[in-house]
C-alpha positions in Angstrom: 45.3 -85.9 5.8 44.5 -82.6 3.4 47.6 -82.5 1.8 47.4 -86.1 1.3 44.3 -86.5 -0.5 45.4 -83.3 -2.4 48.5 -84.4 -3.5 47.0 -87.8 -4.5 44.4 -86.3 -6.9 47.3 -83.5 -8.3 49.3 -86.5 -9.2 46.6 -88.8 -10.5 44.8 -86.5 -12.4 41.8 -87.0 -10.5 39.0 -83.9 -11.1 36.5 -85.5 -8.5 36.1 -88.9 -6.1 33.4 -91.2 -5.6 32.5 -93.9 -3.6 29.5 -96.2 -3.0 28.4 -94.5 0.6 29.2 -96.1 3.9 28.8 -95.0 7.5 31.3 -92.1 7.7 32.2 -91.0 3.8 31.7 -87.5 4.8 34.0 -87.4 7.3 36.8 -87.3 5.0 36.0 -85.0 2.8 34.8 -82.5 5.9 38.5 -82.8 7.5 40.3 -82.2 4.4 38.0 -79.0 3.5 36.9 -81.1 0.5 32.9 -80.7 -0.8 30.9 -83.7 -0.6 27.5 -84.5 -1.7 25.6 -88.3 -1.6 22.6 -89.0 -4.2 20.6 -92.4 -4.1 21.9 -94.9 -5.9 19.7 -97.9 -4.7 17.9 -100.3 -2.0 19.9 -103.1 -0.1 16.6 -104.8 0.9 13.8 -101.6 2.2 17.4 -99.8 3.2 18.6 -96.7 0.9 22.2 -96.9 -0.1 24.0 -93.6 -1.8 26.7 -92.5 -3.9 29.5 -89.9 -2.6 31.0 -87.5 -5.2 34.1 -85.2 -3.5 35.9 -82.7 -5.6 38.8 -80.5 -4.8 37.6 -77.5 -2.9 35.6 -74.9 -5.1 34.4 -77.6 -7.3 31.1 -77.5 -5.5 29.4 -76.4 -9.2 31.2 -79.4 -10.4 29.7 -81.3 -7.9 26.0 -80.4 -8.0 26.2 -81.1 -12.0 27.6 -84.5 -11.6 25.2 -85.3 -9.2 22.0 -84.0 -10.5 22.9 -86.1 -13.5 23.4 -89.1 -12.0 19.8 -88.8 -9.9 18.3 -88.0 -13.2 19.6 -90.6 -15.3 19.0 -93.6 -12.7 15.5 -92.0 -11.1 16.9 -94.2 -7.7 15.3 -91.8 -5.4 11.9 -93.1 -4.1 10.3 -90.9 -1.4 10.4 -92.1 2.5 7.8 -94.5 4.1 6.5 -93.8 7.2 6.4 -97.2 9.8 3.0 -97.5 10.7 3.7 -96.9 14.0 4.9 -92.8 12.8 2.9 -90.5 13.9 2.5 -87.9 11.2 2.6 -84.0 11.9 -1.2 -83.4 10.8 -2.2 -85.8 13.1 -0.3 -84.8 16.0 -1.3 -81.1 15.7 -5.1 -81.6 15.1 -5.7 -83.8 18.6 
């Protein structure tokens, strides 16, 4: 699968990947070696969804740029809700 993916970019041209995130995007990029990182790119109801940059390896710096751009530009990222029902640290220390 490595040389696959590898030989695929080579040919295409390809400097990075991306994909809209599903359950398992990681996993190919972690087998081949490749680095990965996912940003917020929206809501599918209260659900976050993210976006999945992979570069050929060593293009981590790449990467990071791409991907601090992209949260920067679209300000998806909106801070986590706690269900009601969550009990918070604070409160569970201090009883």
């Amino acid at each position: 699968m490595p040389g696959s993916m590898m030989s695929r970019m080579t040919t295409s041209g390809f400097r990075r990947l991306h994909s809209a995130s599903a359950p398992g995007p990681s996993t190919v990029a972690a087998v081949a070696g490749y680095p990965h990182i996912t940003v917020p790119m929206g809501f599918v109801g209260e659900l976050p969804v993210g976006l999945s940059f992979f570069g050929r390896a060593w293009s981590e710096p790449i990467l990071i740029r791409l991907a601090y751009a992209y949260e920067q530009a679209t300000r998806h990222r909106r801070p986590p809700r706690l269900a009601a029902s969550a009990t918070r640290p604070q409160e569970y220390i201090n009883r």
